[in-house]
C-alpha positions, 0 to 999 in steps of 0.5 A: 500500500505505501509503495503504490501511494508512492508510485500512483500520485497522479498529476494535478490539473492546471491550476484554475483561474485566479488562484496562486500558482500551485507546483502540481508537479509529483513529490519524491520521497527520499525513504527516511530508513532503508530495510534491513537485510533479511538476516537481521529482520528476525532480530529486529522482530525480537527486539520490536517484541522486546519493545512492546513488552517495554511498552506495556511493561505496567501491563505485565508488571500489573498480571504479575504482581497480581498473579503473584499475590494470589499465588502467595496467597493461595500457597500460604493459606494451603496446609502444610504437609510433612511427609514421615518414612519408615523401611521395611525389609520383606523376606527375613526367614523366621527360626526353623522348629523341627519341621513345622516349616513343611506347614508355614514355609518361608518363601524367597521373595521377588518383585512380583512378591514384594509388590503384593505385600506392598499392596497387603501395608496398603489394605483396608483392615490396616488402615483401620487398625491404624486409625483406631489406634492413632485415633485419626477419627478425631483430627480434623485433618482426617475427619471432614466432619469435624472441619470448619469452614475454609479460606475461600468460604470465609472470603465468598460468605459475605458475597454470597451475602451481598447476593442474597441481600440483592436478590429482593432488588434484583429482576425475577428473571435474574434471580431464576436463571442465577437459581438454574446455575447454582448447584442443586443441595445435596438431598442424600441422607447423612453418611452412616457409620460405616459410610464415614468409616469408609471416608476416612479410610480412603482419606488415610490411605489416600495420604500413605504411599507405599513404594519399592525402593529401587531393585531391593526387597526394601518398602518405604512408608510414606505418610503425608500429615499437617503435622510432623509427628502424626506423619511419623506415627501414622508411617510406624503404624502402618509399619508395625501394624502390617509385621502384626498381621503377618504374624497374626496371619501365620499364627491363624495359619498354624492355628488352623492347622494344629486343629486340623491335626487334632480332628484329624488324629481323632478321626484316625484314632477312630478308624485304628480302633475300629479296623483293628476290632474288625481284624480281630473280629473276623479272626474270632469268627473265622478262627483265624489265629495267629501266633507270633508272626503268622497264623497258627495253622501256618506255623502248626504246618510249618512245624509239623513239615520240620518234624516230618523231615525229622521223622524221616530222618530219623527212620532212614538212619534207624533202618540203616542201622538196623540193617548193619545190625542184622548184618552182625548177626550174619557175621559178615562184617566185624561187630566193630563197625556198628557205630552204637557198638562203638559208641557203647560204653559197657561194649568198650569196657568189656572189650578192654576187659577181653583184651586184658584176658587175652593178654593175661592167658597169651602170656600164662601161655607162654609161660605155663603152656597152654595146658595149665590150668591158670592159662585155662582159667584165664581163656575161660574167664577171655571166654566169659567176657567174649560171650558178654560182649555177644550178648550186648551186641545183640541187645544194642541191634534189638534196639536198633529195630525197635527204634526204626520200628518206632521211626517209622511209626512216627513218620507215618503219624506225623506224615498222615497229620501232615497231610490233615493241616495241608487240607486245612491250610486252604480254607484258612488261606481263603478266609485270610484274604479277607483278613489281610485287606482289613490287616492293611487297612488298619496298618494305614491308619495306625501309619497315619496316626503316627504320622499326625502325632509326630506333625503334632509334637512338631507344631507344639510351642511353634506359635510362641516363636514364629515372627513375620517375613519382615523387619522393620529396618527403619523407623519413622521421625519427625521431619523439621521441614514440611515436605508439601507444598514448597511455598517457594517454588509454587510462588516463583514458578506462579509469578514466572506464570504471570509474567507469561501470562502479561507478557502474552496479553501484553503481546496480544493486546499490542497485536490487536492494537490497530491503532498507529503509535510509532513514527515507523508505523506511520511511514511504512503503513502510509508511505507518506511522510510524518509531518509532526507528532504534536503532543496533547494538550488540553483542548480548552488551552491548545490554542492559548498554549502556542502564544503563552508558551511559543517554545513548548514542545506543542509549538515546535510540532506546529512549526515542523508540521507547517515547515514540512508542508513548505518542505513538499513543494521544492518550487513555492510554499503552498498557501492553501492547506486543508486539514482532513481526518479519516474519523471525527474527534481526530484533533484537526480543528485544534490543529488548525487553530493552534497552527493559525495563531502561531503563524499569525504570531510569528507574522504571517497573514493567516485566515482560518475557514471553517468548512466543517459545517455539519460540526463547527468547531473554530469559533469556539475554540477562537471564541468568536461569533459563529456567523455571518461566514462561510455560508454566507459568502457562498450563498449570498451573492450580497454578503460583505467579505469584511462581515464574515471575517471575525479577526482574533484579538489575540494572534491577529489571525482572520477566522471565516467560521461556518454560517448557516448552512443547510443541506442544500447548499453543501455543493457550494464547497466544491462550486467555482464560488468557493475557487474564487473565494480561495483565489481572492484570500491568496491574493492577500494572505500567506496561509489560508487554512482549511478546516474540512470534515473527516473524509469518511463521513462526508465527501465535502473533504474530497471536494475541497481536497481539489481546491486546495494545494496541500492536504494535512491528513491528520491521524489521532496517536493511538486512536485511529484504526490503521483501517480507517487510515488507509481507507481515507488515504485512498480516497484521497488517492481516487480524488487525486488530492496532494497530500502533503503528509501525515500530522499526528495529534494529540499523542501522550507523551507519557505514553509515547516513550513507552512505544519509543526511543525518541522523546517529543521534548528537544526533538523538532531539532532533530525532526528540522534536520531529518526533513530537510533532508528528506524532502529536497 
């Protein structure tokens, strides 16, 4: 857009007949400030964000302190929390009684362990446990029926007062549709015991945490409470109520087992008793005895078998015997190979007797001879012992058949008896099956019977010496420091908030900000050049102030916006300048006044037109008569020229004010009435300003806009939207008007600072020397 009001200014007609000659020829603008180059763009964007943070710092300083007080507030009005640890070591293995571990065994622990027994600390009937025994029912910290009314209650009551008090003022349909929003009462019942109970347990537990420390089998016990030694209490609690349930848990376990055994050995007492009254019934009704280890049948049977065998023996050696006996008696073999022979004493004594005789009658023999009668009483006494020794084999061979007559008597009785048990031993195997079956079955149960006593006196007293699979390796104490909330922190990172917070705004509010502030702004968005930045002043002394105070920063704006204007044309300086605004209340007729009594102060010959019929400002602000003026002199063809000239007694500048006009004389602004008045006035004054309205509301400015050599378009600092600016450019740009630039009014200086560098004090030296260069 300013390159295309740069490059478009057409050229301006001849001037018109008796008017002074006007230099229509196209300005050139020499640009004030070249474009960076596109490397340093973005640090010039950062540095423009920079500055509109600058700009609006009491913006942000206004978010942040505010935010920055709430956020104090809030954090030092929350309850401070201390936090209580305490360390349990899960996995101790519990002293080993005989076998009772078969019962209760001590498992290894893993995560999946750990994690469950994390989860058994955290359980219902614990935290209950831990409440009745801390008394957590009567703290208010954990009781919500026992708590007063909060902060933020306290400071809505006396609203919701003010609004209650209201509300008899207030419209029925206002008070309807604020009674829809309101949150409808609670109609539920008050909470039961166990309803309550329930609350406070999950208050509790909401405020315990339980966590594995790293890869160990170590659980940390976190408890959160306003107080310091409550948090330790409740996390030693915890701790110790959790080792007394374990234990308690195993001691049921144990319990429980031990009378499983008693019921148990009972029973089995039972069974044993009976199986072994069936046993012996049965044996009792089938004769089934038994005798040692076996049945007496069987050991009968057995026993009599051995005495077969013995019988048989017996017989056959018997007969043997007896058959070398009656051998003897054959006189085959000596009688001094039967072994009873042999064996027999009064046989051997004899023998020897014999032999002695023999010996004795052998050496009577020798001596006497054979025929003495001591040889023959000695043969016949050998003869005698001979005859004995006969008669006593004979006797022992006599015995010998007896006893193998009696042998084998004997085994035909026992071989006989033999055969009756054999017959007998298959009914008795018969009857034993049954026997047997009931035999193992009371064997089992007295088996399981002494099983169940030994696993009995193996659990007797474990209950006084099992402990639980956990140690508790470090107790809680009270912390010195609240752990919740860090005040501090909370308070830096919400003023750090805020400050974003405004720094946003601040950069949302400078985006949406249309208005026109900086010098830059002006040139880059207009492509025209900036004539003045004329401070503000107070409307009812803007015009006094030029002539009070001539070398006022708001004089020296004047001056540098009228030496701009003579600085756009290279040729003569224009007489006649309109001043023009794109919106109402931008200033100008203010401009226009101060302007004309500083000229005329500073000697020129100045007439002020007010052509601003619809809203006449000129002759209040010079204070002078409203009519006759410019009106008249266009539409009276009888009107003085000197009648409608009201002179200002305190600068000696001519105002025409604006008369009485009516609608349908608006086209005498733009007739050739109104270019020869023009061309008349420049015959005799150096400047004639132009008050004219703003071009966007009517087109009278257009119209005068053609008359005049220079146009003033006049921008309000900080008020007028960039839209409205450039709107009334380009309608100005289609009138073919040549504007000489753009005068900014009424800027705060204040404000003014915070938007940049420059400082509207001493500054029209500056701006002197930038224009001339600028427009050569």
């Amino acid at each position: 857009m300013a390159d295309a009001y740069r490059r478009n200014i057409p050229s301006r007609r001849q001037p018109e007949a008796n008017l002074p000659d006007r230099h229509y020829s196209e300005p050139r603008y020499i640009a004030l400030e070249t474009l960076p180059p596109t490397g340093q763009r973005a640090e010039q964007t950062l540095a423009a964000s920079l500055r509109q943070l600058w700009r609006r710092r009491w913006l942000l300083l206004l978010v942040t302190s505010v935010g920055g007080a709430l956020a104090t507030f809030m954090v030092w009005t929350m309850p401070s929390f201390y936090i209580g640890e305490a360390r349990l070591l899960i996995g101790v293995h519990g002293p080993r009684v005989l076998n009772v571990e078969a019962v209760i065994a001590d498992i290894s622990p893993d995560a999946e362990r750990v994690q469950n027994e994390s989860f058994i600390l955290q359980s219902r009937p614990i935290a209950a446990e831990v409440i009745a025994q801390l008394q957590l029912d009567k703290d208010p910290t954990f009781n919500p029926l026992l708590r007063g009314p909060s902060t933020w209650s306290r400071l809505t009551h006396p609203l919701v007062d003010a609004f209650t008090s209201l509300q008899t003022s207030m419209p029925q349909w206002l008070v309807d549709w604020a009674a829809s929003i309101r949150p409808a009462p609670s109609s539920s019942q008050p909470a039961s015991a166990t309803q309550a109970e329930n609350q406070l347990i999950d208050l509790l537990l909401s405020r315990v945490d339980v966590a594995n420390l790293g890869r160990s089998h170590v659980l940390s016990v976190r408890a959160e409470a306003p107080s310091a030694v409550t948090a330790a209490a409740i996390a030693n609690a915890f701790a110790e109520k959790y080792l007394i349930f374990q234990r308690g848990e195993k001691v049921k376990t144990m319990d429980r087992v031990d009378k499983f055994l008693m019921e148990k050995i009972g029973e089995l007492r039972d069974s044993v008793r009976k199986s072994d009254q069936a046993v012996e019934d049965y044996r009792r009704a089938h004769g089934l005895y038994r005798s040692g280890s076996g049945s007496l049948t069987a050991q009968q049977l057995a026993e009599l078998n051995t005495q077969l065998m013995a019988a048989q023996a017996a017989k056959v050696d018997a007969e043997t015997k007896l058959e070398e006996a009656q051998t003897i008696r054959m006189g085959s073999p000596t009688n001094a190979t039967v072994p009873e022979v042999l064996r027999s004493p009064l046989i051997a004594t004899l023998k020897q007797q014999l032999a002695e005789s023999e010996k004795r009658a052998a050496e009577a023999g020798a001596i006497y001879g054979d025929l003495h009668p001591q040889a023959r009483s000695i043969r016949a006494e050998a003869g005698s012992i001979a005859g004995r020794v006969s008669a006593e084999v004979g006797r022992i061979v006599d015995g010998l058949a007896r006893e193998a007559r009696a042998a084998d008597a004997r085994y035909v009785a026992l071989a006989q008896q033999f055969e009756r048990l054999k017959g007998q031993m298959g009914a008795v195997n018969d009857k034993s099956i049954q026997l047997e079956a009931l035999e193992r079955d009371a064997v089992v149960n007295r088996n399981l019977l002494e099983a169940m006593l030994n696993r009995a006196k193996q659990a007797t007293g474990a209950t006084d010496v099992v402990q639980a699979n956990a140690k508790l390796i470090s107790a809680a104490v009270p912390a010195d420091l609240p752990s919740y909330p860090p005040k501090a922190l909370l308070i830096f990172l919400a003023s750090l908030a805020s400050a974003m917070v405004g720094a946003a705004i601040a950069l949302v509010a400078e985006a949406n900000d249309r208005t026109l502030r900086r010098p830059e702004q002006f040139e880059e968005l207009t492509g025209l050049p900036l004539l003045a930045m004329v401070p503000q002043v107070k409307r009812r002394t803007a015009a006094q102030k030029v002539l009070r105070e001539p070398n006022s920063p708001y004089s020296e704006a004047l001056r540098r916006l009228f030496l701009g204007v003579e600085l756009s044309e290279a040729a003569a300086s224009p007489k006649v300048l309109l001043f023009s605004s794109s919106t109402p209340d931008e200033g100008k007729s203010v401009m226009v006044s101060s302007l004309g009594r500083l000229l005329a102060n500073d000697g020129k010959r100045v007439v002020m037109i007010d052509c601003d019929w619809r809203h006449p400002q000129l002759h209040q602000i010079l204070r002078c008569n409203s009519g006759p003026g410019l009106a008249e002199l266009l539409t009276d063809n009888e009107a003085l020229l000197n009648a409608c000239f009201h002179r200002d007694k305190q600068s000696g500048a001519d105002v025409i004010p604006a008369g009485s006009w009516n609608s349908r004389a608006t086209h005498l602004l733009r007739s050739e009435r109104m270019a020869e008045l023009l061309a008349l006035l420049a015959t005799t004054y150096d400047v004639i300003l132009l008050d004219s309205p703003p071009v966007l509301v009517t087109a009278d400015a257009l119209a005068l806009s053609r008359l005049a050599q220079k146009v003033v378009y006049v921008v309000r600092w900080g008020h007028t939207p960039q839209d409205a600016v450039l709107e009334g450019l380009k309608q100005f740009h289609d009138a073919q008007a040549d504007i000489a630039g753009v005068a900014v009014s009424r800027v705060v200086v204040k404000e003014y600072r915070r938007h940049s560098y420059r400082d509207l004090t001493y500054n029209y030296a500056r701006n002197y020397a930038r224009s001339s260069v600028a427009y050569r």
